[in-house]
Backbone as XML, in Angstrom:
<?xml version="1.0"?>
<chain id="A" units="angstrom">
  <residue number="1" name="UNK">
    <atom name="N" x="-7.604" y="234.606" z="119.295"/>
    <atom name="CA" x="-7.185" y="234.728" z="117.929"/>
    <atom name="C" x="-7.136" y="236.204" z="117.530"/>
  </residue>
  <residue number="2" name="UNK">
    <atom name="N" x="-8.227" y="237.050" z="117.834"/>
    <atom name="CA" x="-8.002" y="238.180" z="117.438"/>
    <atom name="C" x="-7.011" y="238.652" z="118.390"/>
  </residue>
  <residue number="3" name="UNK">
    <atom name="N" x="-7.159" y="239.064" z="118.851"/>
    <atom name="CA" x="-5.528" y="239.144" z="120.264"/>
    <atom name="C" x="-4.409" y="239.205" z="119.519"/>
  </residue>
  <residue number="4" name="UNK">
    <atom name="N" x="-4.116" y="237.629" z="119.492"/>
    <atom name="CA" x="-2.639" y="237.653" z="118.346"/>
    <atom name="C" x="-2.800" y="238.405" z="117.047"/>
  </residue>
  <residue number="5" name="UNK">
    <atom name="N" x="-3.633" y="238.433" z="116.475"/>
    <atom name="CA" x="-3.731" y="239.338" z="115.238"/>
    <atom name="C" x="-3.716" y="240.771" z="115.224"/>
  </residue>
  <residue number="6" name="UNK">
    <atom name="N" x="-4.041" y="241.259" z="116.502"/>
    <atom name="CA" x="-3.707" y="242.281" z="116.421"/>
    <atom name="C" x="-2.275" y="242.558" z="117.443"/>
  </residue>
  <residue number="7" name="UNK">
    <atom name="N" x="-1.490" y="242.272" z="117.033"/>
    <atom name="CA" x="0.293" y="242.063" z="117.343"/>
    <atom name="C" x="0.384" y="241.971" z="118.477"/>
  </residue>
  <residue number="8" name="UNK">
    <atom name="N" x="-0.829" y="241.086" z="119.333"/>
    <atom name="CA" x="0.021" y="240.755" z="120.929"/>
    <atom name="C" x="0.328" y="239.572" z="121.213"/>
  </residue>
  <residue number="9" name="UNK">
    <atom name="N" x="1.883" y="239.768" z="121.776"/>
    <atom name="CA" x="3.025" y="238.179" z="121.600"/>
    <atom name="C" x="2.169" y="237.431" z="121.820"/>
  </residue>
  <residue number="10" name="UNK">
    <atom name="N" x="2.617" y="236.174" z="121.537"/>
    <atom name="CA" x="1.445" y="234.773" z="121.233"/>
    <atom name="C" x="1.554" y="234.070" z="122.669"/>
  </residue>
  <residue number="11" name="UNK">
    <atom name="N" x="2.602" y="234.353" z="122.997"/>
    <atom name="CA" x="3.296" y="234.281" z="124.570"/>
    <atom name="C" x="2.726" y="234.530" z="126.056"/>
  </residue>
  <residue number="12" name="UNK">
    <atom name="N" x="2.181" y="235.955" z="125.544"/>
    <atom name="CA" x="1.446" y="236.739" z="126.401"/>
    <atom name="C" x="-0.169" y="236.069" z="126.514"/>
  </residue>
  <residue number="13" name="UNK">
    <atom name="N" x="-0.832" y="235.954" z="125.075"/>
    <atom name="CA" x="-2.114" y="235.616" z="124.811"/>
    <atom name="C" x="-2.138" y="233.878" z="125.854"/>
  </residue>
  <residue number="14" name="UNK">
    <atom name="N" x="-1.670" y="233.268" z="124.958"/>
    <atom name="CA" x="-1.057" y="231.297" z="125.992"/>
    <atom name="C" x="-0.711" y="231.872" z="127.339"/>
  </residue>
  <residue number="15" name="UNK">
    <atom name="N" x="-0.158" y="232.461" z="127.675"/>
    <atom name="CA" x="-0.482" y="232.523" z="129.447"/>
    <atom name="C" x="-1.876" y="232.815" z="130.066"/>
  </residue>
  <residue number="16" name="UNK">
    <atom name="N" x="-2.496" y="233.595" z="129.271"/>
    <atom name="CA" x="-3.735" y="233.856" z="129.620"/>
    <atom name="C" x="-4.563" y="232.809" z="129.824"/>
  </residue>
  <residue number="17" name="UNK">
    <atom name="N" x="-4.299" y="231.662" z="129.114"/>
    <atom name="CA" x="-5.659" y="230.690" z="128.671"/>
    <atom name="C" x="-4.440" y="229.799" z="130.345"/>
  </residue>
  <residue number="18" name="UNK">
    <atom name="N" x="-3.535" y="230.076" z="130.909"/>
    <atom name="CA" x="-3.614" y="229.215" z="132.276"/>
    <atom name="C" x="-2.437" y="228.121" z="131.958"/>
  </residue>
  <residue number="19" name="UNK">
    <atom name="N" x="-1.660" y="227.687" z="130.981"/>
    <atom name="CA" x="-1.069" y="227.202" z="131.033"/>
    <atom name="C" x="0.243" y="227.542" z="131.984"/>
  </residue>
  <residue number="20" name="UNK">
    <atom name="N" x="1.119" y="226.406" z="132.327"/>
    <atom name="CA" x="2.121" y="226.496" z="133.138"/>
    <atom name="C" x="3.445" y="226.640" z="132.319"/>
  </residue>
  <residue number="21" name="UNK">
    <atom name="N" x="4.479" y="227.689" z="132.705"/>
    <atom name="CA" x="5.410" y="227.843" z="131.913"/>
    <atom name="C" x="6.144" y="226.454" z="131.140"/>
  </residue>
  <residue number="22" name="UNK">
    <atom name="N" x="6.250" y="225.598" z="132.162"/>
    <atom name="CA" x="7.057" y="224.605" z="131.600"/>
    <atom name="C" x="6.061" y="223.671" z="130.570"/>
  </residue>
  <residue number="23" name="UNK">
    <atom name="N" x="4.802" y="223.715" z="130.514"/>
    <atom name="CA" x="4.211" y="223.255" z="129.395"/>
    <atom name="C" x="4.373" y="224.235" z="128.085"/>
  </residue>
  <residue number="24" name="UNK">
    <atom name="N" x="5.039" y="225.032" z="128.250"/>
    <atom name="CA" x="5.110" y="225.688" z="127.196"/>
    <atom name="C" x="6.602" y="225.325" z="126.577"/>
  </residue>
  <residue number="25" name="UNK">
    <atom name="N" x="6.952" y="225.319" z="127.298"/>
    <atom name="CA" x="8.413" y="225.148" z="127.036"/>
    <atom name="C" x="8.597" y="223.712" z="126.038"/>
  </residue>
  <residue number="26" name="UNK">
    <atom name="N" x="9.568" y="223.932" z="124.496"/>
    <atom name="CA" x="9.485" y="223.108" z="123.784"/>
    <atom name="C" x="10.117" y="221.419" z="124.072"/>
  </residue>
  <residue number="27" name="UNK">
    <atom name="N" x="11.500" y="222.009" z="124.890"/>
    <atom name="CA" x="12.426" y="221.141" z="125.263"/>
    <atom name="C" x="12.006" y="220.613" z="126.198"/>
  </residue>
  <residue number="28" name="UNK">
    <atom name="N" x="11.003" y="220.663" z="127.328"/>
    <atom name="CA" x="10.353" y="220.056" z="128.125"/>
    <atom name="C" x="9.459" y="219.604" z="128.138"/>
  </residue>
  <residue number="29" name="UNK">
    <atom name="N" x="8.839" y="219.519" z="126.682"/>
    <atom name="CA" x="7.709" y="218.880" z="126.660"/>
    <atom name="C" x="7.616" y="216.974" z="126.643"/>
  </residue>
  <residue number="30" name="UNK">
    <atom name="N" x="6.508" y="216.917" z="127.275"/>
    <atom name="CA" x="6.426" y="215.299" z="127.557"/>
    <atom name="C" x="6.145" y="214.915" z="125.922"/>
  </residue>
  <residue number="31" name="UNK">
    <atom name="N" x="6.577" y="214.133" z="125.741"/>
    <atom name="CA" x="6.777" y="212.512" z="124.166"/>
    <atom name="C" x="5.172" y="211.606" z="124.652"/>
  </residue>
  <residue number="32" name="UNK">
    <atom name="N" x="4.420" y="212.156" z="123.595"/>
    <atom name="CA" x="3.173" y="211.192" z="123.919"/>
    <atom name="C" x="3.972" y="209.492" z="123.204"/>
  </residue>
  <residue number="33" name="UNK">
    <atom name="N" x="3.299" y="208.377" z="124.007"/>
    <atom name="CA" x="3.318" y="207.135" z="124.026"/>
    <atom name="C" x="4.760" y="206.683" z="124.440"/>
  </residue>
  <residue number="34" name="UNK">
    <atom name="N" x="4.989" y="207.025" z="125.688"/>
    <atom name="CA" x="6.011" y="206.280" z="126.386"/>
    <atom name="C" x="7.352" y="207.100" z="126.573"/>
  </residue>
  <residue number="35" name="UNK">
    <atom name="N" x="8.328" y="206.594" z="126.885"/>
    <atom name="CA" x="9.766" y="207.286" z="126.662"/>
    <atom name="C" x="9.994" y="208.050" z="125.416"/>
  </residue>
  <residue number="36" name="UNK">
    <atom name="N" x="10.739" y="208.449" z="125.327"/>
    <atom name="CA" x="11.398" y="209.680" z="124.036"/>
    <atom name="C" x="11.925" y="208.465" z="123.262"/>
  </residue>
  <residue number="37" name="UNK">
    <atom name="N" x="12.785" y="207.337" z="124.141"/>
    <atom name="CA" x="13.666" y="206.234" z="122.996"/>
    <atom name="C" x="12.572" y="205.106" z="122.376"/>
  </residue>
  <residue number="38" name="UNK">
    <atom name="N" x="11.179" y="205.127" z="122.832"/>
    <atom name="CA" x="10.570" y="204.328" z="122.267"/>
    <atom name="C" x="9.874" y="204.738" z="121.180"/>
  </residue>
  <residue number="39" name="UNK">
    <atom name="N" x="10.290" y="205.705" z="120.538"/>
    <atom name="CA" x="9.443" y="206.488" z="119.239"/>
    <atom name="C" x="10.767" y="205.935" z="118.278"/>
  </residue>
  <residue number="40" name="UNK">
    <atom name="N" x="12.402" y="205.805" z="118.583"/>
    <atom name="CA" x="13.206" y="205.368" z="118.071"/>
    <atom name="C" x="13.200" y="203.756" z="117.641"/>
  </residue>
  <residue number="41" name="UNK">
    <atom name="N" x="12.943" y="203.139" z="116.326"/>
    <atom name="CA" x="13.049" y="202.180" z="115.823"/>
    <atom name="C" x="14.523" y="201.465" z="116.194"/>
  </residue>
  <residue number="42" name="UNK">
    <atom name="N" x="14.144" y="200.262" z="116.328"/>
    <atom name="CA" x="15.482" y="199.384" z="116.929"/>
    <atom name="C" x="15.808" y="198.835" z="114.973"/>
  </residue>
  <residue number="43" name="UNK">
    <atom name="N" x="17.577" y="198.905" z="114.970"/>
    <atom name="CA" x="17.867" y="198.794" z="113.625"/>
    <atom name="C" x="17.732" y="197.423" z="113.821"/>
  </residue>
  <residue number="44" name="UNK">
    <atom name="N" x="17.346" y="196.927" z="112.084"/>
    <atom name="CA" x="17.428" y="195.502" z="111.877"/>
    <atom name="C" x="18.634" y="194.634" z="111.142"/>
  </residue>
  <residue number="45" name="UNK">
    <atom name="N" x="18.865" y="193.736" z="111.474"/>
    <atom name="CA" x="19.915" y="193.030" z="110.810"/>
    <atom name="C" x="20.197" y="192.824" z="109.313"/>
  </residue>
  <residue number="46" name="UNK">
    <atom name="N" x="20.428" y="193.027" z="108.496"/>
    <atom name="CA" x="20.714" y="193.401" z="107.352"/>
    <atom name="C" x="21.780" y="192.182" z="106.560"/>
  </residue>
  <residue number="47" name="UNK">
    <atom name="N" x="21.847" y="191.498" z="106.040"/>
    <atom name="CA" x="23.505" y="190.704" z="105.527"/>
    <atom name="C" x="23.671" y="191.482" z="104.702"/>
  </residue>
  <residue number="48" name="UNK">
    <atom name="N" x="25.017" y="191.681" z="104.877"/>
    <atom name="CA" x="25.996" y="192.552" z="104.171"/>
    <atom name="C" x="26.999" y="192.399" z="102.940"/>
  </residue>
  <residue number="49" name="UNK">
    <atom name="N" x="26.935" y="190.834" z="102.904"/>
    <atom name="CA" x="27.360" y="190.410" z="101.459"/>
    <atom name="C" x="29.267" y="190.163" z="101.772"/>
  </residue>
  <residue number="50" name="UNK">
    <atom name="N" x="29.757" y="190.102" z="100.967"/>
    <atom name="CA" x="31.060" y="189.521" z="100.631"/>
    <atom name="C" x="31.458" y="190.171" z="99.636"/>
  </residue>
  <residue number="51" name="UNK">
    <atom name="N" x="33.117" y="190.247" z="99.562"/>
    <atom name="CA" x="33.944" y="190.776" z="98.655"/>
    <atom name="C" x="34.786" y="189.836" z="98.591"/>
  </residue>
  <residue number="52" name="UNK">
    <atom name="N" x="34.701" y="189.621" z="96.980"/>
    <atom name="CA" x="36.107" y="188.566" z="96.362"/>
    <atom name="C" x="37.104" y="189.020" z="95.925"/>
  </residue>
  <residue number="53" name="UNK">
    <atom name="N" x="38.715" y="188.472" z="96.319"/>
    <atom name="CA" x="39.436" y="189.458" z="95.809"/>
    <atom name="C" x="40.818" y="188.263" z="95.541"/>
  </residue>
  <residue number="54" name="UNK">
    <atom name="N" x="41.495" y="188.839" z="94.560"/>
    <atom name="CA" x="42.505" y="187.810" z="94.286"/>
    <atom name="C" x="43.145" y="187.397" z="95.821"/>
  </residue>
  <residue number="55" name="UNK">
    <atom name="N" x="43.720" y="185.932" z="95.927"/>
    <atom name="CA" x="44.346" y="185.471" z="97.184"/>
    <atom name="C" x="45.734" y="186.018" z="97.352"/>
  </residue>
  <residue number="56" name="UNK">
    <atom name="N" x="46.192" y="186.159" z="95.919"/>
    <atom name="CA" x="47.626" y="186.545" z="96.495"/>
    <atom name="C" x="47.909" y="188.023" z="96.247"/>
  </residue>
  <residue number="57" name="UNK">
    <atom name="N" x="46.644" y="188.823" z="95.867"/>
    <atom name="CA" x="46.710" y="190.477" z="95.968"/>
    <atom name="C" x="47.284" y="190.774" z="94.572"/>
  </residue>
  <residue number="58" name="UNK">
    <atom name="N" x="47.677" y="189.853" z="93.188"/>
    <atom name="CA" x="48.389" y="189.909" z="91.936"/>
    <atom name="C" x="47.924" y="190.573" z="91.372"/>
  </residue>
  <residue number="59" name="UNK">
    <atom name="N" x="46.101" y="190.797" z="91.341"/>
    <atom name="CA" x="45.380" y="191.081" z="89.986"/>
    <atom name="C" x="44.254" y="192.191" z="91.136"/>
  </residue>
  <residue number="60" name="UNK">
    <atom name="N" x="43.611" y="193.019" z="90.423"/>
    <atom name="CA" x="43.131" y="194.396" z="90.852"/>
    <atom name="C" x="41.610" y="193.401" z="91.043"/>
  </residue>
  <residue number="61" name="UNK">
    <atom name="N" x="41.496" y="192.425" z="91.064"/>
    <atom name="CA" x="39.987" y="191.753" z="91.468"/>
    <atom name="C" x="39.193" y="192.341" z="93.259"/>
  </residue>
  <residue number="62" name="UNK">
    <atom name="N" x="38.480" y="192.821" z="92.953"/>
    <atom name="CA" x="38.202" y="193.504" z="94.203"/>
    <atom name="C" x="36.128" y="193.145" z="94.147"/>
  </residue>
  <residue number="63" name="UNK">
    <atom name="N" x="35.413" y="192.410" z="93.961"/>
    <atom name="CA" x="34.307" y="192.336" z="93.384"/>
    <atom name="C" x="33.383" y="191.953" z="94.688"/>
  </residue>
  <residue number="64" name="UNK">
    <atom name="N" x="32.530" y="193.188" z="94.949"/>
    <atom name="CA" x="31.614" y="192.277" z="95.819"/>
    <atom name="C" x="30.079" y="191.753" z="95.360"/>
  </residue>
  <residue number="65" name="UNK">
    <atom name="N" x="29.598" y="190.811" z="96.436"/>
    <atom name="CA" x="28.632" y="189.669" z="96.089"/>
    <atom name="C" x="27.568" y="190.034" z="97.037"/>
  </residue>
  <residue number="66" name="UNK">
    <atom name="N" x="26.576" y="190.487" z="96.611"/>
    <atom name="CA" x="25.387" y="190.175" z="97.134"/>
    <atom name="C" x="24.817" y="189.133" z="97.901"/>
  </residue>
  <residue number="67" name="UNK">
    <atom name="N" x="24.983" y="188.925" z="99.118"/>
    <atom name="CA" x="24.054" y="187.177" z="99.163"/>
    <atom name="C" x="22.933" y="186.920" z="98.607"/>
  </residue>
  <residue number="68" name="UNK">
    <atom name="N" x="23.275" y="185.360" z="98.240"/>
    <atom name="CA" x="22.503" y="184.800" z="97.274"/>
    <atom name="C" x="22.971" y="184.631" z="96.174"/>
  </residue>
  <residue number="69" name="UNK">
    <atom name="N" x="23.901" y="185.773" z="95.709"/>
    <atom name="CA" x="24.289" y="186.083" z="94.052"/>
    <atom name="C" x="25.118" y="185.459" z="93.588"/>
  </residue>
  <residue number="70" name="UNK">
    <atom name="N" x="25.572" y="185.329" z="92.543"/>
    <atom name="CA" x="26.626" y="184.302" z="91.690"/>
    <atom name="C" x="27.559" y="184.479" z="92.396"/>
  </residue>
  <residue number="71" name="UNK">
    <atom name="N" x="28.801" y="183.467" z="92.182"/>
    <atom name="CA" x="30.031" y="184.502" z="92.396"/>
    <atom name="C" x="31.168" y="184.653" z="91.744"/>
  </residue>
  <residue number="72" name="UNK">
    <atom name="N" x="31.838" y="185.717" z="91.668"/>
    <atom name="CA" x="32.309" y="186.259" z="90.800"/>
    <atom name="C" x="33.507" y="185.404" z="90.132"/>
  </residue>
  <residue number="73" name="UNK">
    <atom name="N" x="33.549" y="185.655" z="89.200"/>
    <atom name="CA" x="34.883" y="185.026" z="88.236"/>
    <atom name="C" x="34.690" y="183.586" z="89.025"/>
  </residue>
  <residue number="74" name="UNK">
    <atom name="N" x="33.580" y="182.689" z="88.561"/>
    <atom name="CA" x="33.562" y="181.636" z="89.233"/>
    <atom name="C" x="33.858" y="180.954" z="90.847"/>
  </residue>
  <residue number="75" name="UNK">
    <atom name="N" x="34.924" y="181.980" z="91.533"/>
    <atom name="CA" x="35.324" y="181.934" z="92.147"/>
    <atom name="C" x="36.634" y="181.543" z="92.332"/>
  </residue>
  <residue number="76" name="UNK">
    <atom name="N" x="37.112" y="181.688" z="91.809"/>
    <atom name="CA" x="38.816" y="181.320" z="91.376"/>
    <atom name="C" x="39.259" y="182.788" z="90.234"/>
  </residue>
  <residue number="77" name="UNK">
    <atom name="N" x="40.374" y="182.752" z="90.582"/>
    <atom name="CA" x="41.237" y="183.718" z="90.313"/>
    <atom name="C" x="41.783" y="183.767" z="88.937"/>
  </residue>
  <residue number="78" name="UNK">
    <atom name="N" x="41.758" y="184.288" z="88.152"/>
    <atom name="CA" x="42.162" y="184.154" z="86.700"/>
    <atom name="C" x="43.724" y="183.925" z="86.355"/>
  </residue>
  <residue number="79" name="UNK">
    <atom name="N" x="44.081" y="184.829" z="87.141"/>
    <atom name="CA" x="45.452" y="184.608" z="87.242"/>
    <atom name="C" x="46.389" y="183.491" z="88.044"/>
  </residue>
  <residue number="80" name="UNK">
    <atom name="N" x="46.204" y="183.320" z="88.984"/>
    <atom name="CA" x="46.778" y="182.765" z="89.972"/>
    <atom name="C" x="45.938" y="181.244" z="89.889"/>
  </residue>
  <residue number="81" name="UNK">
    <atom name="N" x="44.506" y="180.898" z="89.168"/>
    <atom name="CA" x="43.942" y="179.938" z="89.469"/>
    <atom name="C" x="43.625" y="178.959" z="90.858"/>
  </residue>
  <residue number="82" name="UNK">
    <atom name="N" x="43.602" y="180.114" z="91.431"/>
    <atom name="CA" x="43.594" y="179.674" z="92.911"/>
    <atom name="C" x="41.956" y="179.905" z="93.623"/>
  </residue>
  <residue number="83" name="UNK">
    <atom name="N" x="41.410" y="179.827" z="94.360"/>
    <atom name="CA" x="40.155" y="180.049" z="94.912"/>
    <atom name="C" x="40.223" y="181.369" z="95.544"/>
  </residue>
  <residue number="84" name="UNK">
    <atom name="N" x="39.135" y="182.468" z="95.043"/>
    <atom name="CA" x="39.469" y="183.674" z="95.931"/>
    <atom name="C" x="39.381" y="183.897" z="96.729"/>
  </residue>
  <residue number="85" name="UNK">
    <atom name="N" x="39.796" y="184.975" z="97.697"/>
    <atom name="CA" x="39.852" y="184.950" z="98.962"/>
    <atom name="C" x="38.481" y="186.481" z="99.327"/>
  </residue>
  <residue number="86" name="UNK">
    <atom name="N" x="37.276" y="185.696" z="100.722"/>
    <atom name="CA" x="36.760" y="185.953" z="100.567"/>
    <atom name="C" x="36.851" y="186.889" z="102.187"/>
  </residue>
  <residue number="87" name="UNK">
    <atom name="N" x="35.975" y="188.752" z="102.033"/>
    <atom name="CA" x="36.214" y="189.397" z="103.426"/>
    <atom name="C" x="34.718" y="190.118" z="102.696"/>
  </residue>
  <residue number="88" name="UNK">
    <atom name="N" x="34.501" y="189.995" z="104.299"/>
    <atom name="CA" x="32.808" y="190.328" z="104.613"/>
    <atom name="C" x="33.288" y="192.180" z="104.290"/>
  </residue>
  <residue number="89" name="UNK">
    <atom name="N" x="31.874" y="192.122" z="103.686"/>
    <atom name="CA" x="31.876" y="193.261" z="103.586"/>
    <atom name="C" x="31.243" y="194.764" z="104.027"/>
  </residue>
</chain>
């Protein structure tokens, strides 16, 4: 500690104490508990819900639905009175 404090590279001082270059080295350092990809969380499945939108494209209805959630404009089309047409979203 005093060493480095008095301005000698930190570089120089860590070789002293015996370490091996490549333990020093950042990019080579070993990932404690297993592989490097097992610190990476596996993504989980998520539902993504639905978008209602007029069937025949007439009216600017573009509304998406939460699963579970109501759905929108009853589900039929105001205009066209038709059932909307439904794309995952």
């Amino acid at each position: 500690m005093q060493t480095v404090l008095a301005e000698t590279p930190v570089r120089q001082v860590i070789a002293r104490l015996g370490f091996a270059e490549h333990e020093l080295d950042e990019e080579a350092a070993a990932v404690r508990g297993g592989e490097p990809w097992d610190m990476i969380p596996l993504p989980s499945p998520r539902p993504a819900g639905e978008i209602y939108r007029c069937p025949d494209g007439w009216c600017s209805l573009n509304q998406l639905r939460e699963p579970g959630g109501p759905l929108p404009s009853e589900g039929r089309c105001w205009l066209c009175d038709r059932p909307l047409r439904i794309v995952e979203a």
